[in-house]
N, C-alpha and C positions, 0 to 999 in steps of 0.2 A: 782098833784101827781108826773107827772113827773121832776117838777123843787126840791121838798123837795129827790127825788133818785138821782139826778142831784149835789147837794149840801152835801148829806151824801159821794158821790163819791169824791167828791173835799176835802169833810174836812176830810177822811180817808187816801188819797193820802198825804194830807198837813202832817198829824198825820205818816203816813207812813215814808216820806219824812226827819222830823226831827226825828224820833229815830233812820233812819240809819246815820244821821250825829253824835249824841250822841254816838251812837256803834264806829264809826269808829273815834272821839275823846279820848275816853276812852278807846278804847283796843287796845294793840299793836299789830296787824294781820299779818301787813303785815314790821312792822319795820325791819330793821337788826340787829339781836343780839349785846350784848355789852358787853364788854368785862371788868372783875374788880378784880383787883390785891388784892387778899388773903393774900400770906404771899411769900416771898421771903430771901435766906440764902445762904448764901457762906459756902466752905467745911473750913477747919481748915488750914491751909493755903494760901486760897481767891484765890483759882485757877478759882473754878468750883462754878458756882450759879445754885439755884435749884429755880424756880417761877412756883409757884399753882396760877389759875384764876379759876373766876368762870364767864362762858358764862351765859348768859339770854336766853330764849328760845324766840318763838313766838308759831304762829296760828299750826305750821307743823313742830319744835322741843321741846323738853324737853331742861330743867336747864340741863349744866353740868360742870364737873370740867376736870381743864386739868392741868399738871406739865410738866414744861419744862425742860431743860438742857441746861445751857450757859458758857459763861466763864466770869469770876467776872466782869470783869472789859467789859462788855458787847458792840457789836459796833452795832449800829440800823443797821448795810447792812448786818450783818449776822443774818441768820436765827436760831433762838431759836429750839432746837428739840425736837421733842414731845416724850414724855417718856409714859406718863399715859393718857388714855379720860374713865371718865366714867360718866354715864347721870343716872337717871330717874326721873317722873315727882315728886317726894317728894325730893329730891338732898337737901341738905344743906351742907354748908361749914364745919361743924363737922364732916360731914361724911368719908371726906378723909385729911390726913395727913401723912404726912413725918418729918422725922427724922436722920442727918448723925448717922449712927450707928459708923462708921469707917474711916477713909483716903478715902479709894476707896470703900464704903458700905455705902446705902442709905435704909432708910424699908420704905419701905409705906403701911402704915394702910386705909383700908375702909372697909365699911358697904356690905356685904356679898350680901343683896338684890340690889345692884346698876348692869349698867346694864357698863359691860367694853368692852369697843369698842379698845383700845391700853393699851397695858404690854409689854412694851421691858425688855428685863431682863440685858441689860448693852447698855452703850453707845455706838453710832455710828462716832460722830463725836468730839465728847469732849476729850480733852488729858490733863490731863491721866482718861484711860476708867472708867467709874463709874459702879458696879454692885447692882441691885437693884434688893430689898427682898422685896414682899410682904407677908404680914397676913391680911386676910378677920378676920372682928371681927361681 
């Protein structure tokens, strides 16, 4: 009796043992997000570039999308600035877009239920300053 409760303990452990390796196989928990270039545009001129990504989330964030602000001709030591962040856990790439409306006018379109964590309404560091319009659709 006690070696068949002996043996159900071991083969439950074993059985325990491999589906947390499967789990932690298959699900990204504890990964670090990654990062993947959507769509990217220079203004009419090719001063100023605009780049949309979209982050991957994990275990303890949502998908989200971010737009940056650079200058066309882009140098990897300067820092991209962040114009737009918005998440929630149904995100897709449809949901948000932009468009030069103008020389210095940028609109950015998204999905009204998304959750927005940054809206600057003009640039900080990009010359010459860019103002952006957003419409919730």
């Amino acid at each position: 009796m006690i070696k068949k409760i002996l043996i159900g303990i071991l083969l439950l452990g074993i059985i325990a043992i491999i589906g947390f390796v499967v789990l932690m196989a298959n699900f990204e928990i504890f990964d670090e997000p990654t990062e993947t270039e959507l769509k990217a545009e220079c203004d009419y001129e090719s001063l100023r570039k605009i780049k949309m990504t979209e982050m991957t989330g994990n275990a303890t964030t949502n998908r989200s999308i971010h737009i940056y602000a650079t200058e066309c001709n882009y140098d990897e030591k300067n820092e991209p600035e962040p114009i737009f962040v918005a998440s929630a856990g149904f995100i897709k790439p449809k949901d948000v877009n932009f468009e030069w409306k103008s020389f210095d006018t940028l609109t950015i379109r998204y999905n009204k239920k998304l959750e927005i964590f940054k809206q600057k309404k003009e640039s900080e560091s990009i010359n010459p300053k860019i103002v952006f319009e957003y419409i919730t659709e």
